[in-house]
N, C-alpha and C positions, 0 to 999 in steps of 0.2 A: 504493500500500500504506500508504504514511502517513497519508493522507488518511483512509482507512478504520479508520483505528486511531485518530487523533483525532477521526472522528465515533463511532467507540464508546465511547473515552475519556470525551468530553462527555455522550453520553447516560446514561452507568453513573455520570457524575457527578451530575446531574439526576436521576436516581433514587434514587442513595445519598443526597443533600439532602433531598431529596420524605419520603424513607421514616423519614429518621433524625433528621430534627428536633429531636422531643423527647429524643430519647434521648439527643444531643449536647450538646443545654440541658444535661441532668441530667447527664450529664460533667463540663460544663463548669463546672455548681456542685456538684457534691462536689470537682474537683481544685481550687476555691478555696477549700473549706473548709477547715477546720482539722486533718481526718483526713486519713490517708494514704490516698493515690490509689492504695496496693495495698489497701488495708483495704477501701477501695469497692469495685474492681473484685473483693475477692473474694469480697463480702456479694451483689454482685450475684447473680442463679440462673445457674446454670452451663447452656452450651448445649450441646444434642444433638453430638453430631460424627459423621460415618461411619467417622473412625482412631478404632480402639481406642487405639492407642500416643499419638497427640493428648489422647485425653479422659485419660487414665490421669497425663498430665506438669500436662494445665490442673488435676488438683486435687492432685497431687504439688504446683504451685508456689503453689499458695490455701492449701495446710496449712501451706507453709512459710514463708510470708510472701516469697516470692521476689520481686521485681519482673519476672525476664525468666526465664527456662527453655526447658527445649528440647523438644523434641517430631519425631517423626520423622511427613511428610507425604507421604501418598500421591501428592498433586499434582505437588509437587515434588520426588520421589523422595528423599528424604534428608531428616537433624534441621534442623530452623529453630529461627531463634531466634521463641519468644512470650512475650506478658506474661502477665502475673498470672490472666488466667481463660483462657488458651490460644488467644488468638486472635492470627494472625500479625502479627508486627510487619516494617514496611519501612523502608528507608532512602529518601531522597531527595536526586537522583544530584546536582542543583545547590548542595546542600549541601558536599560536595566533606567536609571536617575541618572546616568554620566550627563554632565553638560555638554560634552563634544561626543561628537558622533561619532560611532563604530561600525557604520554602514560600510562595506569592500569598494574601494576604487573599481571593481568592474562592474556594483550595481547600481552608480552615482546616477546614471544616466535614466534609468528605468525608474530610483526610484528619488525625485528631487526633494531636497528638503523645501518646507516652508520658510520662506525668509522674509526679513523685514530689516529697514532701514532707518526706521525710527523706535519707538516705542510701540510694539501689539498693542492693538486694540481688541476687546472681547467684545464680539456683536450680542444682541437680545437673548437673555436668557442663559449667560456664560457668566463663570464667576470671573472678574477682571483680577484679582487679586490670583490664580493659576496660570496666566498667561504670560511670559517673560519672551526675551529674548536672547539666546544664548549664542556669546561672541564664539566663532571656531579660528583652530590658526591657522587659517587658508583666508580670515579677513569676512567669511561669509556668516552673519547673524541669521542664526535658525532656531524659531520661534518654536516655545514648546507650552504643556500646557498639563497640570499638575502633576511638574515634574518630567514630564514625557517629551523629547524632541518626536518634531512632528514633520511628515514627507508625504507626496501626494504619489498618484502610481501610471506612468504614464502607458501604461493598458486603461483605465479608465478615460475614456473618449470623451464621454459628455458627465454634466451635473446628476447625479445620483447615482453613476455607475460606484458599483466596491467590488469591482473585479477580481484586487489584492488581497481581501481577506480570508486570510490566514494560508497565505502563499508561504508555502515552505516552511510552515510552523510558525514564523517569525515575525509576519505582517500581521495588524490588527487593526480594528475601526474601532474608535471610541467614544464611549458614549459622551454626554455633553458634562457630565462629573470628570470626565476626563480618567476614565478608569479601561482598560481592555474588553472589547465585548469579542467572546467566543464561541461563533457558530458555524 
């Protein structure tokens, strides 16, 4: 059964790579610019979603300048937490509370941290007092959230997808406490 799940893990990795390329480049230089990395993602065009209540939070948290917000997923029966354009964010289990990441240089690409350039904002319904932002020494601030550094999955396409949860044991969507939900 493991086996099976890391050869789909790998492949939906290779794919998410393949597909997302460009669009991780351009992540990767708007979050080193000098705008905020909510400001981008919220300029970015917003995606289709099949939750009403999903697309309804992804622009609830783009008007408000939120970095993280919650959103209730049909996938995962319950609110998660997402960023700034609605698309779910994960924790990463060998992260454990480190402040810096422990994600492998060859999953950087598939799986982006959330960053920010200022101080997180917690959209409606988030405790603002768990959301920080945690400096790494590559210069890049990746915002986490009680306790938890936080990264979005670029297999997830549009707003509500959780494609990532619980890839490879290690990926997780969390709830709006900010605690691992496992399904």
């Amino acid at each position: 059964m493991k086996r099976a799940s890391l050869v789909i893990f790998a492949a939906v990795l290779v794919l998410a790579a393949c597909s997302s390329d460009s669009s991780t480049k351009a992540a990767s230089t708007s979050s080193s610019s000098s705008t905020s990395s909510s400001t981008s993602s919220s300029s970015s065009s917003p995606s289709s979603s099949s939750s009403g209540s999903t697309s309804s939070a992804s622009s609830s948290a783009a008007s408000s300048s939120a970095t993280l917000a919650s959103a209730t997923n049909s996938t995962i029966g319950q609110a998660i937490l997402v960023d700034a354009s609605g698309k779910t964010v994960y924790l990463y289990e060998p992260d454990g509370t480190n402040t810096a990441s422990q994600v492998p240089a060859n999953l950087k690409a598939a799986w982006p941290p959330v960053t920010a350039t200022g101080t997180p904002v917690a959209g409606t319904g988030l405790d603002p007092s768990k959301i920080k932002a945690n400096m790494q020494p590559d210069g890049t601030s990746i915002v986490s959230y009680n306790g938890h550094l936080l990264y979005t999955f670029a297999g997830d396409s549009a707003a509500g997808d959780a494609k990532g949860q619980g890839l490879g044991d290690v990926w997780y969507v969390l709830s709006t406490a900010g605690d691992k939900i496992e399904k």
